[in-house]
N, CA and C of each residue as an Amber inpcrd file, in Angstrom:
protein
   300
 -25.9940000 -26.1740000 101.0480000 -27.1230000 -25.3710000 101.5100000
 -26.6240000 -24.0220000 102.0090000 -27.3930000 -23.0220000 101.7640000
 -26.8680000 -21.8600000 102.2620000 -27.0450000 -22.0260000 103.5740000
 -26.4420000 -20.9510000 104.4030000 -26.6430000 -20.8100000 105.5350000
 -27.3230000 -19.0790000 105.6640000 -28.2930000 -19.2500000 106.2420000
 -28.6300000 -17.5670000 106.3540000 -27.5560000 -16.9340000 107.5940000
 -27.5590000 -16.9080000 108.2360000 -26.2790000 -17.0540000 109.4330000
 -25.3580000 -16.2620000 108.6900000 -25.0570000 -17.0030000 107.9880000
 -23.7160000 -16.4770000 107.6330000 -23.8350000 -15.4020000 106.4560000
 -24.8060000 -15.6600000 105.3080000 -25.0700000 -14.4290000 104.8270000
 -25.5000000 -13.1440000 105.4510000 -26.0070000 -12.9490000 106.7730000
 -26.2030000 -11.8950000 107.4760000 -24.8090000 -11.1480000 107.6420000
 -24.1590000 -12.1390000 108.1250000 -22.7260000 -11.4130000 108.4610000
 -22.0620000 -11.0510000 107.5040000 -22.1370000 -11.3970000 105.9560000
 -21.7170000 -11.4890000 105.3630000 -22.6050000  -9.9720000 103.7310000
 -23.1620000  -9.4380000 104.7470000 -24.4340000  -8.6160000 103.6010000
 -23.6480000  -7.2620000 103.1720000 -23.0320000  -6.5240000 104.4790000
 -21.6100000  -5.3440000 103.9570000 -21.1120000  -5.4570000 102.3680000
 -20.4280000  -6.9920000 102.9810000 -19.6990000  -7.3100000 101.7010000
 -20.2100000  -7.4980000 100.6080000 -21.3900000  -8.0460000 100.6000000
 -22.2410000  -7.9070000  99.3060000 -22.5450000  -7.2980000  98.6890000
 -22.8450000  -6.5050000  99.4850000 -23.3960000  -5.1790000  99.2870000
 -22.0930000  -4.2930000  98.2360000 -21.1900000  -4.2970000  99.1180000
 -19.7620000  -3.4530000  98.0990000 -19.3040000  -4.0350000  97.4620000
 -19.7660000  -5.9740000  97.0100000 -19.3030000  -6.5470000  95.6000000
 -20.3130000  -6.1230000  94.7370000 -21.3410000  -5.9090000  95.2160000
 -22.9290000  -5.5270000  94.3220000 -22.3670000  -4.1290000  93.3990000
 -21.9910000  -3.1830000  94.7090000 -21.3840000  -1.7510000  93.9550000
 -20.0650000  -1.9000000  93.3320000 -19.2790000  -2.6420000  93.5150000
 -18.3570000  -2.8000000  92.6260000 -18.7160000  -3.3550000  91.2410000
 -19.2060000  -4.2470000  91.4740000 -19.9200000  -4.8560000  89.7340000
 -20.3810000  -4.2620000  89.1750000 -21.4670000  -2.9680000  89.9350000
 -21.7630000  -2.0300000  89.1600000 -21.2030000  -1.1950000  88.2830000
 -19.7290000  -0.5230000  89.0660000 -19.2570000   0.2210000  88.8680000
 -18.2150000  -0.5530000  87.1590000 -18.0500000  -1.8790000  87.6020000
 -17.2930000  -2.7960000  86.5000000 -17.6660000  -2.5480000  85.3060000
 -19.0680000  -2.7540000  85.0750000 -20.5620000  -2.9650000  83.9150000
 -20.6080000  -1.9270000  83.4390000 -20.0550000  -0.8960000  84.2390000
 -20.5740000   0.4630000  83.4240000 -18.8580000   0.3790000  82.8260000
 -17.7510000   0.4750000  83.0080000 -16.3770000   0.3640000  82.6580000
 -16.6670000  -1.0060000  81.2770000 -17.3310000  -1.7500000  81.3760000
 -17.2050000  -2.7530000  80.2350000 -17.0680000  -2.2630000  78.5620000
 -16.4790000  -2.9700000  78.2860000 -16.5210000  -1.9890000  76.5770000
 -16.3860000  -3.7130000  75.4490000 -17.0390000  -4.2390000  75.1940000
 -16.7900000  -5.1020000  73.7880000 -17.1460000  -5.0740000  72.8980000
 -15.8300000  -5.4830000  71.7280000 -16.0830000  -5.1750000  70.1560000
 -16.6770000  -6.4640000  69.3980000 -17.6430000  -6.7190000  68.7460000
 -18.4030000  -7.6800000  68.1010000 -17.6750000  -7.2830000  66.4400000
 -17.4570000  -8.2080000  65.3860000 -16.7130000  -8.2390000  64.0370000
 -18.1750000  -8.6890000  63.2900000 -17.5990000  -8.3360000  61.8490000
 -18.2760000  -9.4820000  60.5960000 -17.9070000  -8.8210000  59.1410000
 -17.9430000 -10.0650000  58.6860000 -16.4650000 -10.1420000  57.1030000
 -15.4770000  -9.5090000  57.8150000 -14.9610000 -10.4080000  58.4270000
 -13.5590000 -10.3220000  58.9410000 -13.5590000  -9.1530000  59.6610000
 -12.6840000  -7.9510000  59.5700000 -12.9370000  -6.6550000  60.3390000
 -13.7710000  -5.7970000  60.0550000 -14.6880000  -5.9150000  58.2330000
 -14.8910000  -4.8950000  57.9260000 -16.3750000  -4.0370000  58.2950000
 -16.9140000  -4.7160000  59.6280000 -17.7440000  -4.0560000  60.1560000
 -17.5880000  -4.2870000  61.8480000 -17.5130000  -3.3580000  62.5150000
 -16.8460000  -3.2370000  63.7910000 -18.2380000  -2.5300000  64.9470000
 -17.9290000  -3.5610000  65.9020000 -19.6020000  -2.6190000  66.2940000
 -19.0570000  -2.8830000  67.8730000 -18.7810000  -1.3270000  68.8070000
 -18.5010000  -1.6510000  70.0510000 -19.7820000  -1.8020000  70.7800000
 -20.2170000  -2.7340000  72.0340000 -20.9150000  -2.2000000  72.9140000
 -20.6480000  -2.2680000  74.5510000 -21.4130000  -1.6920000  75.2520000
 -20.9020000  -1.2030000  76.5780000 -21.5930000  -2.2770000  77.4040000
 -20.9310000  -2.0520000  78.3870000 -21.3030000  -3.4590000  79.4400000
 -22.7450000  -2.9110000  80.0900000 -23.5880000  -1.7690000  79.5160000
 -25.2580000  -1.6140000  79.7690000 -25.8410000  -2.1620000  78.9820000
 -24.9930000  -2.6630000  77.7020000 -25.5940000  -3.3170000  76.3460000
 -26.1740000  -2.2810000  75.6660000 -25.5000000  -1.2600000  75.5160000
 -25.9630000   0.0650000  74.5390000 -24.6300000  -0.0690000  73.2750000
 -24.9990000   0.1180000  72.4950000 -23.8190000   0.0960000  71.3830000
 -23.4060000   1.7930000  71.4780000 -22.2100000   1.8960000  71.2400000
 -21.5550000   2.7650000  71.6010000 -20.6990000   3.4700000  70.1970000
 -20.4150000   2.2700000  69.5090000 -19.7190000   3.0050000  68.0820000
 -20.3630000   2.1630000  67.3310000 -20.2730000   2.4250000  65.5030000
 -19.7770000   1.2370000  64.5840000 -19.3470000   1.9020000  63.7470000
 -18.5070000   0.8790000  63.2620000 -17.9230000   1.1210000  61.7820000
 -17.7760000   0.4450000  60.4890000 -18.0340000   0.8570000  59.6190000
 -18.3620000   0.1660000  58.6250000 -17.5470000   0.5900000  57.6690000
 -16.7630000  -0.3200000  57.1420000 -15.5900000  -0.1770000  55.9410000
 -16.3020000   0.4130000  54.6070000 -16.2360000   1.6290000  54.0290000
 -16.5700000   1.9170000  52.9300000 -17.2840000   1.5050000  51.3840000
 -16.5570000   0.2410000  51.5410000 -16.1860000  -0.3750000  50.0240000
 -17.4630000  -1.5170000  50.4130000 -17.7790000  -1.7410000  51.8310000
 -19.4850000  -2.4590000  51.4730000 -20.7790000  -1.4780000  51.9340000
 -20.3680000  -0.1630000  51.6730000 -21.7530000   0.6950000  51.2850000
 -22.2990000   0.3610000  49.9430000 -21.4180000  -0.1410000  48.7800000
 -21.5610000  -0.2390000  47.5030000 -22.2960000  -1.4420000  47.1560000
 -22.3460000  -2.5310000  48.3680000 -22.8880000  -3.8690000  48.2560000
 -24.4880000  -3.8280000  48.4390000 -25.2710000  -5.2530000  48.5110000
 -26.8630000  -5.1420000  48.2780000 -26.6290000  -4.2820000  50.0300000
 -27.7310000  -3.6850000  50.1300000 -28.1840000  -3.3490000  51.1990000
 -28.9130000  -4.7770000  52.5600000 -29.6280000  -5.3980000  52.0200000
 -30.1520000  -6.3850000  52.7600000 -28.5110000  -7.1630000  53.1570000
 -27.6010000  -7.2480000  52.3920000 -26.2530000  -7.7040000  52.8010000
 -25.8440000  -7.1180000  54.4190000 -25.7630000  -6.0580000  53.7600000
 -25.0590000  -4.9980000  54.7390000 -26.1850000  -4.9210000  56.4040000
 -26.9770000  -5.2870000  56.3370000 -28.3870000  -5.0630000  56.8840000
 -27.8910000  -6.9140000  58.1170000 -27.7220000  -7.3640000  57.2060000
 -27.4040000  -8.7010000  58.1320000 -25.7980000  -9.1630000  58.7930000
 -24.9420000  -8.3380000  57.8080000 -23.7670000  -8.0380000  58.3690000
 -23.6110000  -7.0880000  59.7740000 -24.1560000  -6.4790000  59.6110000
 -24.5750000  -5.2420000  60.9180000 -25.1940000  -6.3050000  61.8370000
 -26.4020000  -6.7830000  61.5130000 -26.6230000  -7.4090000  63.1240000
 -25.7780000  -8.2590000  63.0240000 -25.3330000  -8.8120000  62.8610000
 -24.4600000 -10.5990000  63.1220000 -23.0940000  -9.7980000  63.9870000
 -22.8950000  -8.7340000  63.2930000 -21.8020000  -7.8970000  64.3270000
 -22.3480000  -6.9210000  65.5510000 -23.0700000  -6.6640000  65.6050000
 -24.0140000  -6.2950000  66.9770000 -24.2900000  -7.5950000  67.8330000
 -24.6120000  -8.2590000  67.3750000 -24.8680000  -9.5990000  68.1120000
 -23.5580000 -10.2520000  68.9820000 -22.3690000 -10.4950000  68.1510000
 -21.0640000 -10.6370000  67.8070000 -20.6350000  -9.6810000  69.1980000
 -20.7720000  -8.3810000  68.7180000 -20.8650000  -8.0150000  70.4790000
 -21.1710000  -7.7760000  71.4460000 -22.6210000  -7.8460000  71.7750000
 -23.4300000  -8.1770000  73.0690000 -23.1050000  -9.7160000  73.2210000
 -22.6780000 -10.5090000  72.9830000 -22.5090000 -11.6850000  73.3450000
 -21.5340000 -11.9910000  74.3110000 -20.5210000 -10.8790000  73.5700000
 -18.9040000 -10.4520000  74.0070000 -19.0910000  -9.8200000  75.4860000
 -20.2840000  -9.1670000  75.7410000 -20.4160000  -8.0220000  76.3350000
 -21.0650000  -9.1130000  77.7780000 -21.8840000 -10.3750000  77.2250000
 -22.5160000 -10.8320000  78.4390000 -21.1010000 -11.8680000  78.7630000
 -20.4860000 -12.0860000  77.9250000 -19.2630000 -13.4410000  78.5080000
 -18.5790000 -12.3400000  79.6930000 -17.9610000 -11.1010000  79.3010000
 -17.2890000 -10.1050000  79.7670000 -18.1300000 -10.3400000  81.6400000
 -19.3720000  -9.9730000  81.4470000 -20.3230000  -9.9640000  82.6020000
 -20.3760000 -11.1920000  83.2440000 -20.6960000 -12.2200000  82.9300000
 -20.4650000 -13.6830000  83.4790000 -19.4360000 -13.5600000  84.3190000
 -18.0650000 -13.2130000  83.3370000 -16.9650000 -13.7010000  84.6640000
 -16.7000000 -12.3630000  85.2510000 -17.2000000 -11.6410000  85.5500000
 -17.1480000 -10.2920000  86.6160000 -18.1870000 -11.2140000  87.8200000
 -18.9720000 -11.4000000  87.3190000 -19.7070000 -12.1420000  88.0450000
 -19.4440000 -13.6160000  88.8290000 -19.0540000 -14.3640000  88.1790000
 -18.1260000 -15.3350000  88.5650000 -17.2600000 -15.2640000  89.7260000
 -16.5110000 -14.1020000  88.9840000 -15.0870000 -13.6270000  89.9770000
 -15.7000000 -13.1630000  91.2660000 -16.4090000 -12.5030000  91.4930000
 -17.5390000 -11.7220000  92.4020000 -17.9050000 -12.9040000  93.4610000
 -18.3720000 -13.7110000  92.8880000 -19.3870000 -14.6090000  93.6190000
 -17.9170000 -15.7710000  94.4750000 -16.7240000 -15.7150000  93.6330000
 -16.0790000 -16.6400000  94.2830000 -15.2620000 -15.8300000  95.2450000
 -15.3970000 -14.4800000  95.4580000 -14.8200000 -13.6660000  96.9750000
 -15.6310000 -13.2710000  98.1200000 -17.0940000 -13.9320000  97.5580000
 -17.7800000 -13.9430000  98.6200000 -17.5650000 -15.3820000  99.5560000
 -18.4830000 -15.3510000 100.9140000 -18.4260000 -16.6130000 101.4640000
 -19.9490000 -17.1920000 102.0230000 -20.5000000 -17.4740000 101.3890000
 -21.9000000 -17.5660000 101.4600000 -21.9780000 -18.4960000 102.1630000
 -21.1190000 -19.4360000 102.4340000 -21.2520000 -20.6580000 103.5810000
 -22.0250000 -21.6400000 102.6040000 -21.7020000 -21.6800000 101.7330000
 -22.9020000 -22.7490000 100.5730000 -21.7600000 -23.9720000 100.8810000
């Protein structure tokens, strides 16, 4: 059970793990893949995609291909991007002392 008690005393610190995580999330950067490397899609720990790249030699392929290769690698890395966030979060929550 929590204790409110002790989260009072304990709200400073929260407060500057709160702004630190912030500051983490915006520093986050993960790369999502598909067909192996040849589509590369970074995104940022706001979940904004930030680059991609796409290997040349499947511009030449069906389009609806390329169309599902792209998301499966966007996906590929917002996924990357929330595991990344979990354990910031994780880590966060186990330097607090919530008295739980």
């Amino acid at each position: 059970m929590i204790n409110p008690l002790e989260m009072m005393k304990n709200l400073e610190n929260i407060k500057a793990q709160a702004e630190e995580l912030k500051k983490k999330t915006a520093s986050i950067k993960a790369t999502g893949y598909a067909m192996g490397n040849m589509i590369e899609v970074v995104a940022t720990g706001e979940f904004k995609i930030e680059s991609v790249k796409i290997d040349p030699s499947l511009l030449e392929q069906d389009p609806s291909m390329l169309q599902v290769l792209l998301a499966s690698a966007v996906n590929n890395a917002l996924d990357n991007v929330k595991s990344r966030l979990s354990q910031e979060v994780g880590q966060m929550g186990q330097g607090l002392n919530l008295g739980i």
